[in-house]
N, C-alpha and C positions, 0 to 999 in steps of 0.2 A: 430371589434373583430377579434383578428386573430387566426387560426386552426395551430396547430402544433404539432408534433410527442411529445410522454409523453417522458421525462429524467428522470433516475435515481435521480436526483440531484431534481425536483421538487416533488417527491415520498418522500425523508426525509423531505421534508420541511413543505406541507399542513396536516393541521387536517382531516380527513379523516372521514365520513361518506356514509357506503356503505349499499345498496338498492340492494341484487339480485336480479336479472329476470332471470330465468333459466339460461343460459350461459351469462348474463349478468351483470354489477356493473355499480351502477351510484354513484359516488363520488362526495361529496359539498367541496368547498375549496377556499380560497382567490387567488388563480394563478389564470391560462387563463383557458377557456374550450377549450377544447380537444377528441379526440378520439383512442385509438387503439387499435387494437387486437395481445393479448398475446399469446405465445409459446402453451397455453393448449387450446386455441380458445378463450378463455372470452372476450368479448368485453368490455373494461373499457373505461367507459364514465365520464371524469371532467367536472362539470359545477363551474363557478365560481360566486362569490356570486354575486357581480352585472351583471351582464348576467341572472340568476337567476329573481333578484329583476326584471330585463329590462320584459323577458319573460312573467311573473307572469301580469304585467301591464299592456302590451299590451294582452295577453287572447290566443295568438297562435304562435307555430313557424314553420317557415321553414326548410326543408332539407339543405339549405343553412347554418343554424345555425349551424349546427353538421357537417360543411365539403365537404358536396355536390359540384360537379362542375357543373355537367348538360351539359357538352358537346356532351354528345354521345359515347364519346371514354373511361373516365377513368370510371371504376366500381365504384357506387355511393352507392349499397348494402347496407355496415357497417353505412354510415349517414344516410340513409335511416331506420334502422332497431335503432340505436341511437336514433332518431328525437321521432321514436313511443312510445319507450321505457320513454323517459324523457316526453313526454307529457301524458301515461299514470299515470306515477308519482305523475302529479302533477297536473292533470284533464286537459290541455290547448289542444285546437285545433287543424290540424295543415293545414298550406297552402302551396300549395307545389309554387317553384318558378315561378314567369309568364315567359313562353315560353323555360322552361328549359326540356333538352333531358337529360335525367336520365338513364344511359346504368349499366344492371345487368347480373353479368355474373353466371356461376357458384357454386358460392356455397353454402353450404348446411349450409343460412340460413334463419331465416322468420323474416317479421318485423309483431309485435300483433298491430291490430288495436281494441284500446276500445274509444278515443274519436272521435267526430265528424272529419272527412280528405276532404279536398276541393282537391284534383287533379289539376281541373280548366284547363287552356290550358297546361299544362306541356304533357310531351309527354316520356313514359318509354319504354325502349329496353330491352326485357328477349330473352335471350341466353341459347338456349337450347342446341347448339350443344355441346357441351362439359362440363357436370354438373359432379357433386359429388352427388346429391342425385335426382332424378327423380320425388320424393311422394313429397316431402319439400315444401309448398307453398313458393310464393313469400311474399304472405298476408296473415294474421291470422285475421279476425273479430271475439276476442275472450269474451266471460264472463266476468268478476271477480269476479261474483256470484260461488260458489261451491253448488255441485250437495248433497241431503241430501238420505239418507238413510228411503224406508219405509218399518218400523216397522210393522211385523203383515200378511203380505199381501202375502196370500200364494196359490191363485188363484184369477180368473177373468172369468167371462163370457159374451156372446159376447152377444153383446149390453147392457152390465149392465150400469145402469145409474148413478149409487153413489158408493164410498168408504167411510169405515167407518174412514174417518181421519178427525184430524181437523190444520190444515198448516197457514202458514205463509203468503202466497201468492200462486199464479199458479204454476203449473207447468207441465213440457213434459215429461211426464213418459214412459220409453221404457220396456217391460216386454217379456222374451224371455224364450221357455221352450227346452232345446238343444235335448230332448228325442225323438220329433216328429219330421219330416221334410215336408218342404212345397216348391212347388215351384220347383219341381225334372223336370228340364228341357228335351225339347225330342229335336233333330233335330242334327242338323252339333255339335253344342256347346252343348250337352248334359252332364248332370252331377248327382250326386246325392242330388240334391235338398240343402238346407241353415232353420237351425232351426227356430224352429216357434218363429216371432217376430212378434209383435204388441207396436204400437203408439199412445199415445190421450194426451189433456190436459185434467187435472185436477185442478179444479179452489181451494182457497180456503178452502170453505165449504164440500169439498170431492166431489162435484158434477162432473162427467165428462160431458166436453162438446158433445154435441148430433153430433156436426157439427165433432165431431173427434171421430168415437164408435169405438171402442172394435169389432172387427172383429172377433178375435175366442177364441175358448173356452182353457181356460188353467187350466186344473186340478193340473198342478205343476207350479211353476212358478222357472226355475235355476239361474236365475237372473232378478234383476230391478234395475232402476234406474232410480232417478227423477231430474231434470234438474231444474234451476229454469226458468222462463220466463222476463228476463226483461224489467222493465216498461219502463225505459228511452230509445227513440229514440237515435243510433248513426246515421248519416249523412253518406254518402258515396257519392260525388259528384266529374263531370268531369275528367278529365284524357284520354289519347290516348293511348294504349297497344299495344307493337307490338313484337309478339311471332317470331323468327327466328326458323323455325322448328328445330326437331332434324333428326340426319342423320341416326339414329340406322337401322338396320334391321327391318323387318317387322313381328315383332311379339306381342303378349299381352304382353307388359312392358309399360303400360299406365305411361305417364305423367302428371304431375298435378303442373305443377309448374304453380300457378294461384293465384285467388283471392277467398280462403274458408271462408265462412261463418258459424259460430259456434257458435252464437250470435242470441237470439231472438228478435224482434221489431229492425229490418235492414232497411234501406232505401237505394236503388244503386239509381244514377240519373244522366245522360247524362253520362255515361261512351263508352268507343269504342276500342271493341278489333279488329285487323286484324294478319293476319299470314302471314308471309312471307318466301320465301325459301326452300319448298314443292320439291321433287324431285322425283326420281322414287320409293324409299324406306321408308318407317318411321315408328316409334312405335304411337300405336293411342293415343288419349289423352282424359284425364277422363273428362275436362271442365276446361276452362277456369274461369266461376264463376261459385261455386259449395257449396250447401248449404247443410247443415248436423247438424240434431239433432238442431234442431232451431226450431222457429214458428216465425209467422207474418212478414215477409220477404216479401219487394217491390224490385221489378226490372222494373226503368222507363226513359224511354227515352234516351234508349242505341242502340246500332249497334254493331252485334257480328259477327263472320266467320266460316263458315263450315270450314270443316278440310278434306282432300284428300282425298279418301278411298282407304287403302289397302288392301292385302289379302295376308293368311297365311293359315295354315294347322290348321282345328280343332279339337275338340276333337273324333271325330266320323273317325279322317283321310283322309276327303275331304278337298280341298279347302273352305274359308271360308273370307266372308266380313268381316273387324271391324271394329265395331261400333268405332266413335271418334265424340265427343263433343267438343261442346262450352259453353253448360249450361247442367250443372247435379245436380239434387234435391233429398238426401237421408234423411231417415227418420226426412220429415221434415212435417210442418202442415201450413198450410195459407200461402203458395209462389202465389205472381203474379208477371206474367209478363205484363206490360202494355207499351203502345207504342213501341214496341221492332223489330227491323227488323235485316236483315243483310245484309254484303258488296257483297255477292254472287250470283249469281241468283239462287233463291230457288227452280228450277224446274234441275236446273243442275246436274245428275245423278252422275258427277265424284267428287261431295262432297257428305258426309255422314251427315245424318238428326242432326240435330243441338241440340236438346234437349234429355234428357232419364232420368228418374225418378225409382226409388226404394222407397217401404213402406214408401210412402206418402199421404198425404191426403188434401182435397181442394185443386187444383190447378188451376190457372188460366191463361189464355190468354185472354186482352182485347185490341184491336186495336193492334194488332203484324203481322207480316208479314215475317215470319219463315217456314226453312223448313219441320219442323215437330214437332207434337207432341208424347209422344211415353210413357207407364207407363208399367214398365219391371214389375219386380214381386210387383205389383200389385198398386191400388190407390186407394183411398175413396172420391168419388164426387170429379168430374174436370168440368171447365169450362169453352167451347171457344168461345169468343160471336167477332163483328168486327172484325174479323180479316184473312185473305189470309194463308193457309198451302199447300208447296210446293210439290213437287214430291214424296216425304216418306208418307206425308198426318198424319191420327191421326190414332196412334195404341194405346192400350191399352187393360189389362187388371182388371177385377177391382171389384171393387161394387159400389151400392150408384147409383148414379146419373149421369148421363155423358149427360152434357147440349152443343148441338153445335148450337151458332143464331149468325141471319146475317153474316155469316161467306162464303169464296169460299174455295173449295178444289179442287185441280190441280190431284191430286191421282187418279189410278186406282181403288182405293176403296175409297168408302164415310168415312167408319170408318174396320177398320181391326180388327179386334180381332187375337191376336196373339198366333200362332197356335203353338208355340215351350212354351206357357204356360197354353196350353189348352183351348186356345180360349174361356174362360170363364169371363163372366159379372154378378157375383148378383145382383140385380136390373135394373133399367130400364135406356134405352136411348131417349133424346129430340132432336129430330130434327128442327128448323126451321129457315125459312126467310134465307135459305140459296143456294147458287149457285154449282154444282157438275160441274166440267171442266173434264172432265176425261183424264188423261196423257196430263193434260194443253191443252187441246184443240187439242189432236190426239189422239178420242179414240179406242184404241183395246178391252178394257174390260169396262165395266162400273159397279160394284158391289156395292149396298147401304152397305151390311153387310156381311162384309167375313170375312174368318178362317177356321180353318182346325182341326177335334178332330175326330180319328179312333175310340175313344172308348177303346181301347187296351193297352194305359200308364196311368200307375197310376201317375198323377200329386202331389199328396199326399193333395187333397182335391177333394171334387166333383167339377163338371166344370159346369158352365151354359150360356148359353145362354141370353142375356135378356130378365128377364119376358114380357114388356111391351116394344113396341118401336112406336113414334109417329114422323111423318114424315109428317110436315106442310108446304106451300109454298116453296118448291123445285124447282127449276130449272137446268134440266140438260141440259149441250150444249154441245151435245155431235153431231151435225148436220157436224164435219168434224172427218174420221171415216176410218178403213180401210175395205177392201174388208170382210173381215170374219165376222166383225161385227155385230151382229143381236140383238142391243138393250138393255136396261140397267138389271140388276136381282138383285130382292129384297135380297135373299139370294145367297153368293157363292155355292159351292158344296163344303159341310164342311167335306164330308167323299164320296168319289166314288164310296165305296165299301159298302157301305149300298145300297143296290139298291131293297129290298122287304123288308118286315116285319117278315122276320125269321131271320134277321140278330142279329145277338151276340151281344154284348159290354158287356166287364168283367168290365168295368168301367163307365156306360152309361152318356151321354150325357143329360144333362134336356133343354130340346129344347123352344125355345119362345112358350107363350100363344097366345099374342095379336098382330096386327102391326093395328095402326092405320094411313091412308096415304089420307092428304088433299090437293088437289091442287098441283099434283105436273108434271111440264110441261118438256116435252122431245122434243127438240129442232130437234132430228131428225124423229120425227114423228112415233118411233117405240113402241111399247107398253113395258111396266112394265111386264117381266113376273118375276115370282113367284121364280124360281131354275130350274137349271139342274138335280136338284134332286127331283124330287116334292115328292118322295117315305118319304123324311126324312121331311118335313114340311106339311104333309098333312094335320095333326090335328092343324096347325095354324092357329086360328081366326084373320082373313087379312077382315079389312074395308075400305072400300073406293076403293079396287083392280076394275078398269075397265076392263070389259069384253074383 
């Protein structure tokens, strides 16, 4: 089959059957297949009838079909973005070519992935340095479900268990009320907070899932909207990704030229991104695979890469680190990540922690080896069981459940609670069967539970502490140490300035009930004390504390 520029002269001649796709035409017709892009952008795509009947037969095609060369050097984008387009069409697979270098340059456009895509050994070049659109994925994993309208529904509250509807199937209902704000950030990056949003499925019979609640109370609700949940598995397998930084300045003009997920019931599996070309400058970047408004989303047996860290001026007018991703999860429900590591060393300070999460809920890590876990404004039960977190260790905010087994953390803190969103957990945290390294094995500080809450910002919700924290077979090795060191502490000192019992908070803090702590071994032979602050955790019932 051969690829050749479209003529005027083969435009009068085929019968002509055309299939939009946004800026897209797919054309049937007895000529050759073909591809190119017109004066207004559209990409018109001929396929010919036997080429058609060929494809259909065999059940998949190659980038190769649509004009691909795969050398590295000519831009393969438009066959690329072609290949998906026509197999979405017409439901077929697609494989990409064995050991072809597929080089994407520039422009602003995305190819939609809806059937299953084998990668396999090919190996793809995105070119950052010089784009047209920055936000524009490379990849779309998109629906072709449409989102339906619910009727009726003119609040919610938090942990309600049913709606009165009766539906078609599941679905990912996002319901936002723009009059309250939540989430009014303090620190370097401070702002005015982001309307109150909440996430859950709803099955069928109106049931909401228990595993995905309703977190707050919404007397008004300004908008919703229900997503469907797709039953059918797409595939997403092998492929080698290799991001050539960009050169920009160093400022928040995130990039995201990646692989978005927009699609529920995903599967990623042995894929591997790496970056190259990092210099003294660059704009951060939102993630490489970045999942949004989805559910039931696997990511397995991949290899990802921190991203530089630079710094810029923040909102406050200081200097300020940016955050930059390789994996980002927004309002989404049921992401794991399993066997997942990266190309970096994960204890390496001059990359930025690899994961970051928004209003999401269940998350997991099982057997990952990552430098961090991290849930920015906020998450519902997370999960991190076998698996190693690097230098950044696990921050989060949240409620629910925050389960850490058999797991090691390299961090300065066991678990952070993130003090620029009020260091706050509703419910409880599990610790166990796991190893505390503190700063990988040179500890300066050793903290099981740190954060930071003066009491005196209104976060635009109360802030808690966890109710309940168990802390079973621990091992800290913390036996190489520097001079100042005097042993690990169950609590940071979450506020300095509390230092008696006549201290204020216009906003108070609801401090832990419980800590229960079994078996937990310190390597350098120093005792478990309590806080720097014993003023602020006095009334914590602590079992198991050794004298």
């Amino acid at each position: 089959m051969k690829i050749h520029f479209l003529s005027l002269f083969f435009l009068l001649l085929v019968s002509l059957k055309v299939y939009p796709q946004s800026e897209i035409e797919i054309i049937y017709s007895q000529g050759q297949t073909t591809i190119q892009e017109a004066e207004n952008g559209i990409l018109k795509i001929l396929v010919s009838d036997s080429d058609l009947a060929k494809f259909k037969k065999q059940g998949f095609i190659s980038y190769s079909d649509f004009g691909a060369i795969g050398d590295g050097k000519a831009d393969d984008q438009n066959s690329i973005v072609a290949t998906h387009a026509f197999a979405n069409e017409n439901g077929l697979s697609i494989k990409a070519n064995e050991g072809a270098n597929y080089y994407i340059g520039g422009n602003d456009r995305k190819a939609i992935i809806q059937t299953d895509t084998d990668f396999g050994k090919a190996s793809f070049i995105i070119d950052d340095r010089n784009v047209k659109n920055r936000t524009t994925p490379i990849f779309e994993v998109k629906t072709s479900l449409d989102p339906i309208k619910l009727e009726g529904v003119t609040s919610l509250k938090k942990g309600q268990k049913k709606l009165d509807l009766d539906l078609d199937q599941a679905y990912l209902v996002t319901g936002t009320d723009t009059t309250i704000r939540r989430y009014i950030r303090f620190g370097l990056n401070q702002n005015n907070g982001y309307p109150q949003t909440d996430n859950f499925r709803i099955e069928k019979s109106g049931k909401i899932d228990p595993k995905s609640p309703i977190i707050w109370d919404f007397e008004q609700i300004t908008e919703i909207t229900a997503l469907p949940i797709d039953e059918k598995t797409v595939k997403i397998t092998g492929g080698h990704f290799t991001t050539i930084a960009n050169q920009e300045e160093s400022k928040y003009n995130y990039y995201s030229r990646n692989l978005l997920i927009r699609r529920s019931n995903v599967i990623v599996d042995g894929i591997k991104h790496s970056v190259t070309g990092e210099g003294e400058h660059g704009a951060p970047y939102g993630g490489f695979i970045t999942i949004q408004d989805c559910a039931d989303v696997k990511v397995m047996n991949s290899i990802f890469t921190g991203h530089k860290t630079y710094s810029t001026i923040g909102r406050a007018g200081k200097p300020v680190s940016m955050g930059s991703y390789d994996l980002s999860v927004n309002r989404a429900l049921n992401v794991s990540f399993i066997n997942c590591s990266q190309t970096n060393d994960i204890n390496d300070r001059t990359y930025w922690g690899i994961f970051g999460s928004n209003y999401s809920k269940n998350l997991l890590y099982d057997n990952c080896k990552l430098s961090r876990f991290d849930a920015h404004m906020g998450v519902a039960n997370a999960t991190i069981r076998n698996s190693e977190l690097g230098h950044m260790g696990i921050n989060a905010i949240g409620t629910g459940t925050l389960l850490v087994e058999n797991s090691t953390i390299n961090s300065g803190r066991l678990i952070n609670l993130r003090s620029d969103y009020g260091s706050t957990w509703e419910g409880e945290f599990i610790i166990k069967d796991c190893v505390f390294n503190p700063n990988a094995g040179n500890a300066r500080q050793a903290d099981l539970i740190s954060g930071y809450n003066s009491g005196q910002h209104d976060f635009g919700y109360v802030c808690y502490m966890p109710e309940t924290i168990k802390i079973i077979n621990l091992s800290i090795e913390d036996s190489n140490h520097s001079e100042e060191y005097d042993g690990p502490i169950l609590f940071a000192n979450f506020n300095p300035e509390r230092k008696d019992s006549f201290y204020q908070e216009e906003f108070p803090y609801v401090i832990t009930k419980k800590v229960i702590l079994k078996n937990i071994k310190i390597a350098s032979g120093n005792a478990l004390k309590i806080s720097k602050n014993p003023v602020m955790f006095q009334k914590v019932e602590i079992e198991g504390l050794k004298k």
